[in-house]
N, CA, C and O of each residue as an XYZ file, in Angstrom:
648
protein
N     127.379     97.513    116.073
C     125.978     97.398    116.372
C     125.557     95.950    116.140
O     125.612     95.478    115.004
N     125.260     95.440    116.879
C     124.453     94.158    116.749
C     123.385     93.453    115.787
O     122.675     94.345    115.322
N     123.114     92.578    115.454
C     122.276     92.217    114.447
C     121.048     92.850    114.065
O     120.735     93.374    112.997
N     120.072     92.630    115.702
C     118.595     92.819    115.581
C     119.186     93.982    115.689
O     120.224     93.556    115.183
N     119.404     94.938    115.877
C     119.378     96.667    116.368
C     119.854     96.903    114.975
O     119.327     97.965    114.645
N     120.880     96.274    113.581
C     121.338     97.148    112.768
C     120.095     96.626    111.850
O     119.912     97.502    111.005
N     119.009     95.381    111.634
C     117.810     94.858    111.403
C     116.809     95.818    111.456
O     116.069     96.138    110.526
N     116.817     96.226    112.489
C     115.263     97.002    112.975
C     114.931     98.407    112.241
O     115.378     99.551    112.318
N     113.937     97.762    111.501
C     113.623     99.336    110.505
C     112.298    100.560    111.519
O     112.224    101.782    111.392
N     111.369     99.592    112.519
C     110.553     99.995    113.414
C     110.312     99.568    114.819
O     111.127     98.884    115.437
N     109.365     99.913    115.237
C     109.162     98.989    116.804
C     107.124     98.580    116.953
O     106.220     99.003    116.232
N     107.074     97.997    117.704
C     105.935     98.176    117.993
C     105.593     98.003    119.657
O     105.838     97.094    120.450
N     105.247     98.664    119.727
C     104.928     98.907    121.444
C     103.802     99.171    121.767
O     103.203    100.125    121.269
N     103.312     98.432    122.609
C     101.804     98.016    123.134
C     101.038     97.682    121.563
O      99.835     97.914    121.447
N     101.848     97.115    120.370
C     100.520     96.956    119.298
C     100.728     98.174    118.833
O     100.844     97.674    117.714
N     100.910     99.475    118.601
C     101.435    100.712    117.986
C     102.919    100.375    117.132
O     103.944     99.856    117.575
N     102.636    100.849    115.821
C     103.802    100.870    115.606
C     104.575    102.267    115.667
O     104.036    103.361    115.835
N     105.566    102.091    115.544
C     106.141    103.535    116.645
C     108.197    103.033    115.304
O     108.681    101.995    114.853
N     108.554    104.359    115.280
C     109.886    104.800    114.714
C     110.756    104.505    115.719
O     110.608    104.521    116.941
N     112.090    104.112    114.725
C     113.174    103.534    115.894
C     113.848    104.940    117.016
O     114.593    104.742    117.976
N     113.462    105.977    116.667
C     113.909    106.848    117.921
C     112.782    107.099    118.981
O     112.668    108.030    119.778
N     111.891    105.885    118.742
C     110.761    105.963    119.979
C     110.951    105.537    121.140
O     111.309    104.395    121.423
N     110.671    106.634    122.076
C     110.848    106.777    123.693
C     110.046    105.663    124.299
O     108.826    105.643    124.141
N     110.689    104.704    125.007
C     109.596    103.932    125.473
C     110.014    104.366    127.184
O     111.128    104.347    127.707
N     108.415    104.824    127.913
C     108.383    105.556    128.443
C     107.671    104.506    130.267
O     107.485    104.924    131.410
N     107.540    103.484    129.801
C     106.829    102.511    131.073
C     107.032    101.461    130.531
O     107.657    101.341    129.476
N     106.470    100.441    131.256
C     106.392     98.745    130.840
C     105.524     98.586    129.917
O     104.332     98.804    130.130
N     105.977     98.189    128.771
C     105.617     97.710    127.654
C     106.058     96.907    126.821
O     107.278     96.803    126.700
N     105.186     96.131    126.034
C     105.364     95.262    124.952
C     105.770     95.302    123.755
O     105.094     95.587    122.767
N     106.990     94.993    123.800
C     107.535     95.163    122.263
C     108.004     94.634    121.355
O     108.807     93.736    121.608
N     107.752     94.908    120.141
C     108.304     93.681    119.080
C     109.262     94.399    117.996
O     108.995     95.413    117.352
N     110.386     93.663    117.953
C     110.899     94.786    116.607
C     110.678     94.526    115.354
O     110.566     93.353    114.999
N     110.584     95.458    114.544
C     109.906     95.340    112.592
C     110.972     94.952    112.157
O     111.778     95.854    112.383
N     111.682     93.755    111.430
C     112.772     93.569    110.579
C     111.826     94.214    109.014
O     110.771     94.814    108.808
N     113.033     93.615    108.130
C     112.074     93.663    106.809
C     111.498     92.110    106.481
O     111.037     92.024    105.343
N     111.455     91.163    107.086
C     111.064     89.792    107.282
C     109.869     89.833    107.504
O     109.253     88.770    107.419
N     108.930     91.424    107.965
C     107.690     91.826    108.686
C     107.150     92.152    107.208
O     107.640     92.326    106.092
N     105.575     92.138    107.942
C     104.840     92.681    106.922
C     105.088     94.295    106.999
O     105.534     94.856    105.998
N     104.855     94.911    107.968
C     105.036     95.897    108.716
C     106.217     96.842    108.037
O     106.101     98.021    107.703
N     107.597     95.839    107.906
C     108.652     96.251    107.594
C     108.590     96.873    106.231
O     108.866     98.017    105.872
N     108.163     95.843    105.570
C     108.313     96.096    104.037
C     107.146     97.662    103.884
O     107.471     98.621    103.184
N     106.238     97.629    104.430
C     105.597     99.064    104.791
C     106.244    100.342    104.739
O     105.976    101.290    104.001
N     107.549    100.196    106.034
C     107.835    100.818    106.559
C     109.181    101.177    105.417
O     109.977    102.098    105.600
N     109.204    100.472    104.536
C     110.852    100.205    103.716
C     110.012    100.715    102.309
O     110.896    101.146    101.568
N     108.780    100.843    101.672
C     108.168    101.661    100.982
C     107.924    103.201    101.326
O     108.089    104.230    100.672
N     107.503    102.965    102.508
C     106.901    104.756    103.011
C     108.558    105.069    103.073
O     108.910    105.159    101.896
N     109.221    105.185    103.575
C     110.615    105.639    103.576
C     111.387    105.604    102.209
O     112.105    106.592    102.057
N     111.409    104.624    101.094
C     111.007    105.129     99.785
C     110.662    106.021     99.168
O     111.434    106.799     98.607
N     109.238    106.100     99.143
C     108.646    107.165     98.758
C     109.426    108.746     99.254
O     109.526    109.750     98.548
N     109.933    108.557    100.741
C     109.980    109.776    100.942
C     111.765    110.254    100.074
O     111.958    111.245     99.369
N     112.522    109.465    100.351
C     113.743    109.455     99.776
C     113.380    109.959     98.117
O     113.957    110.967     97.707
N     112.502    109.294     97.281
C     111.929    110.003     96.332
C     111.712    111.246     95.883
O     111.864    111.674     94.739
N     111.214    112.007     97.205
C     110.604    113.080     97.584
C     111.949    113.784     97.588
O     112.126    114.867     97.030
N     112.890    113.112     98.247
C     113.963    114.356     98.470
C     114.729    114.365     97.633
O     115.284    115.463     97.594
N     115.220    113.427     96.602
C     115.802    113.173     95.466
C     115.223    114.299     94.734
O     116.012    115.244     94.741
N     114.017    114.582     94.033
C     113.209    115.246     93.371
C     113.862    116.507     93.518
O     114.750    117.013     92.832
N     113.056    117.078     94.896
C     113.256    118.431     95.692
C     114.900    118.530     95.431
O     115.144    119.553     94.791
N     115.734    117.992     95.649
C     117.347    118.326     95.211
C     117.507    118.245     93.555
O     118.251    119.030     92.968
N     116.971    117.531     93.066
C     117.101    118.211     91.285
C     116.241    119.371     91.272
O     116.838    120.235     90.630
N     114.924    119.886     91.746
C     113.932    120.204     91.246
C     113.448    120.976     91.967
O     112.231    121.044     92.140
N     114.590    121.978     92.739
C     113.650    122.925     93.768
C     112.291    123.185     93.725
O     111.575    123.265     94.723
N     111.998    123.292     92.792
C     110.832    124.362     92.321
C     109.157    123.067     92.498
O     108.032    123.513     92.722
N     109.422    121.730     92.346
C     109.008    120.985     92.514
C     107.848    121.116     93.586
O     108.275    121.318     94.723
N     106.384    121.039     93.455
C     105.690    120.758     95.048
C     105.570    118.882     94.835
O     105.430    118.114     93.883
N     105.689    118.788     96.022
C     105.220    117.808     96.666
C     103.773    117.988     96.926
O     103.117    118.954     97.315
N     103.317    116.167     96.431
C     101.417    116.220     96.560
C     101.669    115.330     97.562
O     102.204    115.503     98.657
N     101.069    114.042     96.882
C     100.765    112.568     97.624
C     101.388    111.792     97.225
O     101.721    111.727     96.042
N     101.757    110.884     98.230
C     102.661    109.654     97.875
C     102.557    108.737     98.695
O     103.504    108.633     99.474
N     101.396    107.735     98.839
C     101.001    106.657     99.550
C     101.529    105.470     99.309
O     101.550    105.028     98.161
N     102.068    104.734    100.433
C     102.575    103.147     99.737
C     101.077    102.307     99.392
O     100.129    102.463    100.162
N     100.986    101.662     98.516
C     100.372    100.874     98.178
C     100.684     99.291     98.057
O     101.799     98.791     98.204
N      99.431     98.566     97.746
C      99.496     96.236     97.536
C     100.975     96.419     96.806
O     101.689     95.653     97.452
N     101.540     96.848     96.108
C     102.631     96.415     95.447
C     103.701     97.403     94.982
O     104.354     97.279     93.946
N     103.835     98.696     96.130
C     104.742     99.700     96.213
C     104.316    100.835     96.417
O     103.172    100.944     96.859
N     105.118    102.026     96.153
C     104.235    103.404     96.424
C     104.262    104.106     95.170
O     104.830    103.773     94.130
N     103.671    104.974     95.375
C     104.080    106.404     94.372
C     104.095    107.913     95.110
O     103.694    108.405     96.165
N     104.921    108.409     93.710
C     104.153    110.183     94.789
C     104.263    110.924     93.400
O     105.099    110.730     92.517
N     103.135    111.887     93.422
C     102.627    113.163     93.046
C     103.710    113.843     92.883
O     104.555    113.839     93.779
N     103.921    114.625     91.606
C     104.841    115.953     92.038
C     103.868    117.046     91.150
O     103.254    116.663     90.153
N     103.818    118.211     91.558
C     103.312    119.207     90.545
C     104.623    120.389     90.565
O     105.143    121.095     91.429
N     104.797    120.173     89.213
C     105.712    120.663     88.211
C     105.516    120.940     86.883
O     104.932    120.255     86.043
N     106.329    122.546     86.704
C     106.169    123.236     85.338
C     106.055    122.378     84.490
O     105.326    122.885     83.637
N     106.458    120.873     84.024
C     106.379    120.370     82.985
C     107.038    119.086     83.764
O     107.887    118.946     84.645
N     105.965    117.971     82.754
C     106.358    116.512     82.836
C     107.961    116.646     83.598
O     108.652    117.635     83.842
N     108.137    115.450     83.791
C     109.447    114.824     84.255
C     109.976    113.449     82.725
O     109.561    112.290     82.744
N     110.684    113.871     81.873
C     111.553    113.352     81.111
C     112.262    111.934     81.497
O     112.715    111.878     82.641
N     112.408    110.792     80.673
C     113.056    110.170     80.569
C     113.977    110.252     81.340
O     114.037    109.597     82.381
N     115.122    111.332     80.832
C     116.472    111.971     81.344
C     116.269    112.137     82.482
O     117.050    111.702     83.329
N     115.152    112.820     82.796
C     114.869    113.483     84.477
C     114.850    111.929     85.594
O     115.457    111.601     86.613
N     113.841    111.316     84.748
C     114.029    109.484     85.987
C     115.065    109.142     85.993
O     115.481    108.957     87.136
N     115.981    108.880     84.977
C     117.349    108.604     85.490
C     118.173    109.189     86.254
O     118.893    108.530     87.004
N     118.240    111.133     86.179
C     118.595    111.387     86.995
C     118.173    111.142     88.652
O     118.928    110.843     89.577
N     116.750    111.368     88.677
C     116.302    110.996     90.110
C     116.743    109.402     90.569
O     116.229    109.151     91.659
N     117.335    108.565     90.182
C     116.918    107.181     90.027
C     118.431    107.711     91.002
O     118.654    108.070     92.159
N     119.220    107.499     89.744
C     120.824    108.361     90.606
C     120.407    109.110     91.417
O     120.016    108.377     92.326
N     120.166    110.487     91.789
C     120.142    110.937     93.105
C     119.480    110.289     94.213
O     119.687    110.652     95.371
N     118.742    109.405     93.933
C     118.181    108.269     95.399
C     118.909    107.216     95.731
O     118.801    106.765     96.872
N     119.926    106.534     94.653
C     120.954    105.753     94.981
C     122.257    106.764     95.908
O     123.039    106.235     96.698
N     122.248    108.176     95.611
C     123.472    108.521     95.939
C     122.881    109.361     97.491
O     123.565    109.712     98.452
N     121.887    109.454     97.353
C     121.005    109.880     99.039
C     121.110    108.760    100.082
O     121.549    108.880    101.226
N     120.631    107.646     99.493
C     120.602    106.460    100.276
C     122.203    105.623    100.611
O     122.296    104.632    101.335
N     123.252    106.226     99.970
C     124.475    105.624    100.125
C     124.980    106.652    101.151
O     125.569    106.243    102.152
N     124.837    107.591    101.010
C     125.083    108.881    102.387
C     124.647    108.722    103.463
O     125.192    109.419    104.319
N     123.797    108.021    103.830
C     123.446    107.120    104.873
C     122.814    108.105    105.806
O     123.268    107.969    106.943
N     121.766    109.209    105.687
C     122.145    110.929    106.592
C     120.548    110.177    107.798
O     119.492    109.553    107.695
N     121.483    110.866    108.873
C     120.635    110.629    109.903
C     119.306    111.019    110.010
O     119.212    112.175    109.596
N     118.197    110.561    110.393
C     117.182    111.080    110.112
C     116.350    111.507    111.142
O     115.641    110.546    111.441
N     116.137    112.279    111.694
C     115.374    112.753    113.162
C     113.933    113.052    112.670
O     113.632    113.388    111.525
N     113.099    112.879    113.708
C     111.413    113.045    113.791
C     111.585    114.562    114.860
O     112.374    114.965    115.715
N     110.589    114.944    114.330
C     110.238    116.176    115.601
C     108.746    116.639    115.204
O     108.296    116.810    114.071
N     108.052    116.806    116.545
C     106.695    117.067    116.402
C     106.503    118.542    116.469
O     107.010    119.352    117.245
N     105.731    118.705    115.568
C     105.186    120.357    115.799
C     104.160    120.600    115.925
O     103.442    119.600    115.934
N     103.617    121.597    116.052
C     102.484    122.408    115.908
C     101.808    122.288    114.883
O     102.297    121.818    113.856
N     100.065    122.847    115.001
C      99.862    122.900    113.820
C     100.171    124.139    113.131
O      99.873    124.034    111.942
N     100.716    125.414    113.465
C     101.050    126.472    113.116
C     101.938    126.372    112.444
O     101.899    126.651    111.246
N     103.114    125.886    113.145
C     104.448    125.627    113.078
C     104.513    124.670    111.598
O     105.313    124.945    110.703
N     103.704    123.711    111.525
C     103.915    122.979    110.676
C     103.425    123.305    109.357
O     103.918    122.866    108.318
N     102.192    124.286    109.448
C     101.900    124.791    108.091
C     103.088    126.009    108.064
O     103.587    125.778    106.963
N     103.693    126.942    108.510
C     104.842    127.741    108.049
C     106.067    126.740    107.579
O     106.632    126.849    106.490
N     106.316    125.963    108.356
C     107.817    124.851    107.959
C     106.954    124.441    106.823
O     107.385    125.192    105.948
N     105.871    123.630    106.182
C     105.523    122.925    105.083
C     105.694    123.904    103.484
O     106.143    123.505    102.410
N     104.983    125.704    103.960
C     104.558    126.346    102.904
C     105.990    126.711    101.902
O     107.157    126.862    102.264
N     105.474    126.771    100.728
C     106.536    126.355     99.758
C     106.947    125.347     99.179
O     107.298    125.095     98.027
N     106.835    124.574    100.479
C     107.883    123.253     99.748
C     106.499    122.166     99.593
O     106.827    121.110     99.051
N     105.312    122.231     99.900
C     104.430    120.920     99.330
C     103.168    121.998     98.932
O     102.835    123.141     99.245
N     102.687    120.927     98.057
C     101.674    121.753     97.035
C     100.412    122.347     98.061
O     100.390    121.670     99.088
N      99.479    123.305     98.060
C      98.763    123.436     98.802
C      97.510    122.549     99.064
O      96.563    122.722     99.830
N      97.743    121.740     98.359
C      96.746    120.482     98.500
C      97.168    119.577     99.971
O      96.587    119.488    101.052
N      98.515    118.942     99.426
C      99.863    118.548    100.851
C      98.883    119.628    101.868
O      97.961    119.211    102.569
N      99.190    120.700    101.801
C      99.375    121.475    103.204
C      97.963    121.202    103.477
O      97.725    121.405    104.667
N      96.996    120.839    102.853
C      95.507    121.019    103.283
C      95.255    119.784    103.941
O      94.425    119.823    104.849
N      95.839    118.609    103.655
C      95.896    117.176    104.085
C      96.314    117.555    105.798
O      96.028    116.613    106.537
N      96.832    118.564    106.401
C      97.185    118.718    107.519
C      95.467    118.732    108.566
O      95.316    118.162    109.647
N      94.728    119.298    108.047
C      93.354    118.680    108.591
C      93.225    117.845    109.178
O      92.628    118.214    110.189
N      93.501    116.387    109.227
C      92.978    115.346    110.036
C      93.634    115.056    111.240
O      93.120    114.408    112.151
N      95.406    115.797    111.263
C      95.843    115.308    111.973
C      95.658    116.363    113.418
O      95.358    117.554    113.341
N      95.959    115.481    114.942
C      95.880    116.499    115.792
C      96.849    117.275    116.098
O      97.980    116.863    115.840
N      96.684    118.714    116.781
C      97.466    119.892    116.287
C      99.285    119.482    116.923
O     100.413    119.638    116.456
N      98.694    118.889    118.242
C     100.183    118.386    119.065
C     101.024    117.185    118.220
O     102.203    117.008    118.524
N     100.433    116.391    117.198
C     100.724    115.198    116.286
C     101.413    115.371    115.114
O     101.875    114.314    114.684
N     101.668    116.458    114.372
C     102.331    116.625    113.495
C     103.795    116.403    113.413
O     104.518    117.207    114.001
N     104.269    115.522    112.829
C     105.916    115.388    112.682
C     106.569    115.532    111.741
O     105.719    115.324    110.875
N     107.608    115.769    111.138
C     108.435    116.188    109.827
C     110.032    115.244    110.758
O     110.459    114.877    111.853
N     110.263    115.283    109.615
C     111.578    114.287    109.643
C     112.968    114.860    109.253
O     113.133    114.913    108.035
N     113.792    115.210    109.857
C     114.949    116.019    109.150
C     115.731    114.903    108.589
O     115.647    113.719    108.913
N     116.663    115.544    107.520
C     116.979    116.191    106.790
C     115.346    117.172    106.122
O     114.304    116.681    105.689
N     115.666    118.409    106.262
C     113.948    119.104    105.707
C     114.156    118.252    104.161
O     113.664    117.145    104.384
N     114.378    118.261    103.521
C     114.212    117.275    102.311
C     113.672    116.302    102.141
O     113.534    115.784    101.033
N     113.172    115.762    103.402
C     113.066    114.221    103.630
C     111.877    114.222    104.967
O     111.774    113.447    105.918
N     110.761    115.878    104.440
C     109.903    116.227    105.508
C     108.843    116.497    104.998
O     108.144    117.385    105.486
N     108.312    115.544    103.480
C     106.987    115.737    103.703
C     106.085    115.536    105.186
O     106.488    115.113    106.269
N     104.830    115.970    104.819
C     103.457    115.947    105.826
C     103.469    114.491    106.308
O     103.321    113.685    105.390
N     103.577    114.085    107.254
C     103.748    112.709    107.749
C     103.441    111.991    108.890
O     104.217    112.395    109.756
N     102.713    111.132    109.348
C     101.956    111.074    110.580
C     102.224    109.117    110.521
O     101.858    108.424    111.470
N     102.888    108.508    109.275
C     103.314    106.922    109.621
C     104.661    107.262    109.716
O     105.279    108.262    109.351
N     105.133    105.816    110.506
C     106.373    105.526    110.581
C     107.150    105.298    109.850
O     106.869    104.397    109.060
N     108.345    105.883    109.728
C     109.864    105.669    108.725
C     110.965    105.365    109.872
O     111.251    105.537    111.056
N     111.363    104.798    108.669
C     112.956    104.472    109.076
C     113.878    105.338    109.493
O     114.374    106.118    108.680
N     114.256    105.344    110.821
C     115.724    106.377    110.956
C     116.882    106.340    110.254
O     117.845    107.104    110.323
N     116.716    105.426    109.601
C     117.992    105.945    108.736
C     117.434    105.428    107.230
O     116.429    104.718    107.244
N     117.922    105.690    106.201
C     117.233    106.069    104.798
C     117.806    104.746    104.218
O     119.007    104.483    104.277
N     116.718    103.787    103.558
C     117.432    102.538    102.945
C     118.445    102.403    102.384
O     118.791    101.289    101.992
């Protein structure tokens, strides 16, 4: 694979930023997101966060997923769980996101429903998560496979996991 193509964490087309398995569908303008971008480093947090998310959910079935927004100087995320998360427990997660992200697992987008997407969500994110499904429109909803790696999600990530 070539430089810019093994580089490119996003795209932007017509001014949209848009995920690297985005269909470009007519003549349009495009720029690709390295992590050299502002954009990038965005896009290299929110994909973070979510790797987080699935790290967790694989120690911590039982785990809901809340919120986890990138923010000026990184992200965070929410978990609601029977009890704090331990010392012991960050290290373990710390390890399971180094050993997620070395597996390198392909990552697909797929849009659903809004039906569809509150049955695929219930269980696995807190019902707060599932209530955040409100703003978005019903044809707009996307989840990201590996399901581990599918919170509620409507910005762009990386196809493949840092």
């Amino acid at each position: 694979m070539a430089g810019l193509a093994r580089a490119a964490l996003a795209g932007k087309v017509d001014g949209k930023l848009v995920d690297t398995s985005h269909c470009i569908e007519a003549d349009s303008d495009l720029a690709i997101i390295t992590d050299r971008d502002a954009e990038g480093l965005e896009v290299i947090r929110h994909s973070t966060a979510h790797l987080l998310a699935q790290a967790v959910k694989s120690l911590f079935p039982d785990a809901q997923v809340t919120i986890g927004p990138v923010i000026d100087d990184g992200f965070f995320y929410d978990f609601s769980y029977k009890r704090p998360f331990t010392p012991d427990d960050l290290l373990a997660i710390e390890k399971k996101m180094a050993e997620l992200a070395k597996a390198d697992l392909k990552v697909e987008r797929k849009v659903l429903s809004r039906s569809d997407a509150i049955a695929f969500f219930k269980g696995w994110v807190s019902s707060t998560r599932r209530r955040s499904l409100n703003p978005f429109p019903a044809t707009k909803i996307c989840r990201y496979t590996p399901r581990a790696t599918s919170p509620i999600c409507a910005a762009v990530r990386m196809c493949q996991l840092p």
